[in-house]
N, CA, C and O atoms as a DFTB+ gen file, in Angstrom:
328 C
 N C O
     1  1     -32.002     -59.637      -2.434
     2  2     -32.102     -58.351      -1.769
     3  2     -33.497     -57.781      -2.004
     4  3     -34.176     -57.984      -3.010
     5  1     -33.866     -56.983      -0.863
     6  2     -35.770     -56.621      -1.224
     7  2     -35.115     -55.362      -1.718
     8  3     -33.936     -55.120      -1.976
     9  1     -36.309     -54.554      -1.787
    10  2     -36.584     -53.195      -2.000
    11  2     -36.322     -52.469      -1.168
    12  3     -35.491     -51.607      -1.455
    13  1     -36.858     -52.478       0.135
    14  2     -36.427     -51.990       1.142
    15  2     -34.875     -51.322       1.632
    16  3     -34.435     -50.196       1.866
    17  1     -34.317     -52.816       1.632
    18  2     -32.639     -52.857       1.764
    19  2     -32.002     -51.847       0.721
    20  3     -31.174     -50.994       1.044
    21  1     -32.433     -52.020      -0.438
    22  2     -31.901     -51.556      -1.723
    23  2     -32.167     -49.625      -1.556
    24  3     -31.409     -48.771      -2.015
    25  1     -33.355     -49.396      -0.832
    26  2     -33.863     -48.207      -0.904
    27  2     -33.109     -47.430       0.048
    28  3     -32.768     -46.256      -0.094
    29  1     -32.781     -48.495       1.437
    30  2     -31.828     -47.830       2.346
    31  2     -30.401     -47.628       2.022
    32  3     -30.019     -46.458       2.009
    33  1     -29.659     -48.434       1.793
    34  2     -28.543     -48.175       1.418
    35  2     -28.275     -47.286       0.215
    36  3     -27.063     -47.126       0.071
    37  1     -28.987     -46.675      -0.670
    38  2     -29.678     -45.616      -1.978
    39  2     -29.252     -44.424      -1.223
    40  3     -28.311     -43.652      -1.407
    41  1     -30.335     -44.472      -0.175
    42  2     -30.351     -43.179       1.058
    43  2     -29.222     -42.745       1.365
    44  3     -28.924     -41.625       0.950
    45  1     -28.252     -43.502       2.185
    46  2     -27.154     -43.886       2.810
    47  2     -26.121     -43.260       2.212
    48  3     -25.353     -42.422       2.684
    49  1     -26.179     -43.911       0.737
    50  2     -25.118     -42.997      -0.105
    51  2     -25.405     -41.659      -0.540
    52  3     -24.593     -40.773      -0.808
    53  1     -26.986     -41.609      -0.589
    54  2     -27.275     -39.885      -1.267
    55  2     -26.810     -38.853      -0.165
    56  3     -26.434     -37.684      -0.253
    57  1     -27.012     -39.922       1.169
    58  2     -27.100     -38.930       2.509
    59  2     -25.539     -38.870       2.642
    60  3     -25.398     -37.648       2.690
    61  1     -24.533     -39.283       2.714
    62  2     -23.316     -39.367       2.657
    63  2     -22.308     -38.563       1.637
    64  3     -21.250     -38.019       1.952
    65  1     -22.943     -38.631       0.260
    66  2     -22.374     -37.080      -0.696
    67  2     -23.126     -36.311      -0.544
    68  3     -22.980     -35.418      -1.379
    69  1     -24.404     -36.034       0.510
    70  2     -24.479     -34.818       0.507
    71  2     -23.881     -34.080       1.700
    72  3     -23.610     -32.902       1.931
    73  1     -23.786     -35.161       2.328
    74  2     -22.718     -34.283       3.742
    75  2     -20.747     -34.167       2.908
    76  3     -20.059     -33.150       2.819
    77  1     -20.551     -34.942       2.664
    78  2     -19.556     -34.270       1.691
    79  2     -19.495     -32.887       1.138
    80  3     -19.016     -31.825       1.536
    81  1     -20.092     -33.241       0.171
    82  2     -20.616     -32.016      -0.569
    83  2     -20.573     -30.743       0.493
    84  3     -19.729     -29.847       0.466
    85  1     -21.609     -30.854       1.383
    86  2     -21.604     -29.554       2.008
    87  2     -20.237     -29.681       2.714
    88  3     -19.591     -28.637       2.630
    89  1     -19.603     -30.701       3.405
    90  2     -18.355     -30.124       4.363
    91  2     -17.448     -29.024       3.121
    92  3     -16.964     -27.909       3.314
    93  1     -17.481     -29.961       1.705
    94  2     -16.480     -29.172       1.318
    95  2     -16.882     -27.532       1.096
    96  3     -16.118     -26.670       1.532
    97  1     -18.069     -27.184       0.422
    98  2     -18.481     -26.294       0.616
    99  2     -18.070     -25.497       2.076
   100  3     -17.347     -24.504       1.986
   101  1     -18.316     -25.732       2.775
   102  2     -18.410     -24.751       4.321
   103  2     -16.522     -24.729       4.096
   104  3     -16.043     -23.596       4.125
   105  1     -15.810     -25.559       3.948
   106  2     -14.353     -25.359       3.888
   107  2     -13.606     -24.250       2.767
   108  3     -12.563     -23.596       2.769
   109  1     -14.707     -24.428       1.864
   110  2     -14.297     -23.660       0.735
   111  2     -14.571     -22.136       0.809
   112  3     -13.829     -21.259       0.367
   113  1     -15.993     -21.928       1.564
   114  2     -16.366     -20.673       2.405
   115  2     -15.713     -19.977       3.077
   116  3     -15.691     -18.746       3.108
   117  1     -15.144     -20.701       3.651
   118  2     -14.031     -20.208       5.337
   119  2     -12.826     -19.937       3.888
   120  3     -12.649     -18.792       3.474
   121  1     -12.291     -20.813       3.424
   122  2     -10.990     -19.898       2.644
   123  2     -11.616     -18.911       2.245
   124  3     -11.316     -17.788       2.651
   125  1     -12.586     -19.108       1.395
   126  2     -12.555     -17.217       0.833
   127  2     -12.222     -16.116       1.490
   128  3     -11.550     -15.111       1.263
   129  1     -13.157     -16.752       2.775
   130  2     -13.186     -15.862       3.539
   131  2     -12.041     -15.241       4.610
   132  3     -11.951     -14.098       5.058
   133  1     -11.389     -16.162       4.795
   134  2     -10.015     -15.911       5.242
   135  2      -9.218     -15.418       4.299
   136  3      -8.781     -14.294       4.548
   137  1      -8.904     -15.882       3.336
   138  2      -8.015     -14.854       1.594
   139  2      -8.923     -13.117       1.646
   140  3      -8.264     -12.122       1.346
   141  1     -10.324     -12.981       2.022
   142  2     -10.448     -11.560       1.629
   143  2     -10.288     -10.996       2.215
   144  3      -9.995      -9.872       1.808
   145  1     -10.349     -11.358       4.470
   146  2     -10.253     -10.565       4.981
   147  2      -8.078     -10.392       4.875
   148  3      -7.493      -9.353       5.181
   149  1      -7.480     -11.470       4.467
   150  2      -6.011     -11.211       4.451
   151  2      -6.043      -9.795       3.449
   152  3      -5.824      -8.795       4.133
   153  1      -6.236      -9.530       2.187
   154  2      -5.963      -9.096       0.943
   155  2      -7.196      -7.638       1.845
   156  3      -6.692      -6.628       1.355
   157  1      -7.828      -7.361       2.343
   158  2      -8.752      -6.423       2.669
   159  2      -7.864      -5.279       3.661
   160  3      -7.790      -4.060       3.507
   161  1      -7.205      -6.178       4.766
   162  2      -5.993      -5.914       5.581
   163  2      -4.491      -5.736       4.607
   164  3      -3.541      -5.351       5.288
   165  1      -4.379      -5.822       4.063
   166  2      -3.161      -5.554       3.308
   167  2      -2.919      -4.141       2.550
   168  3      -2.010      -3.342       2.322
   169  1      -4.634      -4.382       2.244
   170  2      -4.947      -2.874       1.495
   171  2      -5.185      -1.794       2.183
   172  3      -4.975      -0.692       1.675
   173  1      -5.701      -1.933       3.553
   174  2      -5.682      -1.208       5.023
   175  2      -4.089      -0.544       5.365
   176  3      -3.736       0.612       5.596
   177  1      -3.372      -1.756       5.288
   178  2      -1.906      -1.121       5.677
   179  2      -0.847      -0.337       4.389
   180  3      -0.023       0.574       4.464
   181  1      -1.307      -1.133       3.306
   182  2      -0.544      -0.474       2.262
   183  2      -1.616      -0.085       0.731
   184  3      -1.926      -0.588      -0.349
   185  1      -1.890       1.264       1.634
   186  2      -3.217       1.557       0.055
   187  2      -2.781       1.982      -1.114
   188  3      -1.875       2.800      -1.273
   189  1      -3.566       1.311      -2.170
   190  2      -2.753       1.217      -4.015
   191  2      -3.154       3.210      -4.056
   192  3      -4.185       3.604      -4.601
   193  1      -2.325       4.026      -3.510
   194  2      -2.560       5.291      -4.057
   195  2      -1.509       6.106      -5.052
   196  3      -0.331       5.751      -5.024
   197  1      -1.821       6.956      -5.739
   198  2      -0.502       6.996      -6.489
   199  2       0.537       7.667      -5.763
   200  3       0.215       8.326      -4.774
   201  1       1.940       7.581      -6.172
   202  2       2.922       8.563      -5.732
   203  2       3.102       9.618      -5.901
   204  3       3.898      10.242      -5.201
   205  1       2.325      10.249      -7.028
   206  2       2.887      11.512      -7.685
   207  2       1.615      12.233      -6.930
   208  3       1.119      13.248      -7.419
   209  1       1.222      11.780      -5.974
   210  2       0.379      12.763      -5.115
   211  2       1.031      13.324      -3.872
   212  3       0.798      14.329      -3.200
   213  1       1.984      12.288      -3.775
   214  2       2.902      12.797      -2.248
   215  2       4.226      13.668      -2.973
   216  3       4.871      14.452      -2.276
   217  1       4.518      13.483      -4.231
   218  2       6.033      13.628      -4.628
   219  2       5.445      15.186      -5.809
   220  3       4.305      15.493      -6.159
   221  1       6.735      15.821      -6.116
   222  2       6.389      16.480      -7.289
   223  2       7.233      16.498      -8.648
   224  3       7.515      17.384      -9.455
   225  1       7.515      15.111      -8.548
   226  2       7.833      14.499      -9.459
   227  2       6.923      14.029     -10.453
   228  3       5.782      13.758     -10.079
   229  1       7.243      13.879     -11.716
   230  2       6.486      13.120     -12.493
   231  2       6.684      11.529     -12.734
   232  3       7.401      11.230     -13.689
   233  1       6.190      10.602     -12.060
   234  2       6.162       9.624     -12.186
   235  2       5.429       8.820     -13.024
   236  3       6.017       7.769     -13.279
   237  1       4.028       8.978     -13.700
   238  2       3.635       8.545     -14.404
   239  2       2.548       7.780     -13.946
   240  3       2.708       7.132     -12.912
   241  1       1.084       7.727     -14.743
   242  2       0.028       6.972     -13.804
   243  2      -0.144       6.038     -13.384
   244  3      -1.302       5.798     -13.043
   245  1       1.018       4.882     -13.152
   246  2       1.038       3.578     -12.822
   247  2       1.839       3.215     -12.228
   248  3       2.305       2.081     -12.116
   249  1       2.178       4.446     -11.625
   250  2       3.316       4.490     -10.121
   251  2       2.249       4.160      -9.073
   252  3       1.204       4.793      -8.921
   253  1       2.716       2.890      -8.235
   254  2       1.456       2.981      -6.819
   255  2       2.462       3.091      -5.752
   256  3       3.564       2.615      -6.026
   257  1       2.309       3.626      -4.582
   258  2       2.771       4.150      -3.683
   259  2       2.940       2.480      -2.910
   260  3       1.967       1.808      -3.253
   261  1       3.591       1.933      -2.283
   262  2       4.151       0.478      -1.821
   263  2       4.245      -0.433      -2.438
   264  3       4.438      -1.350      -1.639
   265  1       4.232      -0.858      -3.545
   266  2       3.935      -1.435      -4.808
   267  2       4.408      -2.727      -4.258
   268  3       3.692      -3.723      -4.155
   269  1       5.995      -2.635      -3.814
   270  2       6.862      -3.556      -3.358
   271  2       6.135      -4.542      -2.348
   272  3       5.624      -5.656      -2.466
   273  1       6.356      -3.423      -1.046
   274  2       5.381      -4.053       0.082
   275  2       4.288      -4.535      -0.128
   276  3       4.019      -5.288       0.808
   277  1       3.413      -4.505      -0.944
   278  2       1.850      -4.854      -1.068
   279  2       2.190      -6.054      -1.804
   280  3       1.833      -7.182      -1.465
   281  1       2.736      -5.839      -2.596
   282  2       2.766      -7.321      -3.445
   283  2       3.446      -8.302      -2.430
   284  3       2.674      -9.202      -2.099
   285  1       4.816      -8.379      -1.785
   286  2       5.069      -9.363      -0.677
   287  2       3.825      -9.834      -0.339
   288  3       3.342     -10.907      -0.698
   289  1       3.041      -8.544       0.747
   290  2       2.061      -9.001       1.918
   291  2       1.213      -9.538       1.027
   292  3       1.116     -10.677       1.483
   293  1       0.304      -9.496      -0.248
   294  2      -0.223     -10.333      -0.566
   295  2      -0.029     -11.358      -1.097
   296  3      -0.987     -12.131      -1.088
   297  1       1.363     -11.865      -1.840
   298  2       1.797     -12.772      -1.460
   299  2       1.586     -13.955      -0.389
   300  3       1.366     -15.139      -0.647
   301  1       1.708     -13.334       0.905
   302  2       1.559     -14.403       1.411
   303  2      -0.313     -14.631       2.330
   304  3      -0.958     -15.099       3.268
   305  1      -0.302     -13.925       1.200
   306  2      -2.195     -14.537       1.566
   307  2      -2.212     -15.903       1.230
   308  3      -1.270     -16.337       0.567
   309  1      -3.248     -16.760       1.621
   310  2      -3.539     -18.167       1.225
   311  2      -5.150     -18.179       1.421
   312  3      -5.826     -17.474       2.170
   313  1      -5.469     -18.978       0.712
   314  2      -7.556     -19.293       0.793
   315  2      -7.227     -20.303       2.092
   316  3      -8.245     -20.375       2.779
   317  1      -6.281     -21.000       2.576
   318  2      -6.844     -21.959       3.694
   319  2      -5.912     -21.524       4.852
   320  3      -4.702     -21.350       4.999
   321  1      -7.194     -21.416       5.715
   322  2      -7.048     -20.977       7.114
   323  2      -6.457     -21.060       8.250
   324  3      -6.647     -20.340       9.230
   325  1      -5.433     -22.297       8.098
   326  2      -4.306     -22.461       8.742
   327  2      -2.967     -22.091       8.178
   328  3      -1.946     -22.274       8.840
């Protein structure tokens, strides 16, 4: 085998994990990014505010107003985009 051959196929593989590399990257991007805008929207529909602002009750400072609902809907967040 020359040098040549040896130098291309070198290439071949560097050039090959680095397109790897980046697909997974760009895949790993898109989940985030799909998980923050889910969890961003969740907090849109059900905001962590307390209860004892609507009620005049004493509930205590770690009453959040949907607690229930919010935890489901984020629940079913996922990082991948399908």
């Amino acid at each position: 085998m020359d040098s040549d051959t040896t130098g291309r196929s070198a290439a071949a593989v560097v050039s090959a994990a680095a397109l790897a590399v980046g697909a997974v990257a760009l895949l790993w991007g898109a989940g985030e990014a799909h998980y923050r805008g889910c969890v961003e929207g969740v907090s849109a529909r059900y905001p962590p505010i307390a209860v004892s602002a609507f009620s005049g009750e004493q509930t205590g400072p770690l009453k959040v107003a949907y607690d229930k609902q919010r935890a489901n809907a984020l629940g079913s967040c996922s990082r991948t985009p399908w």
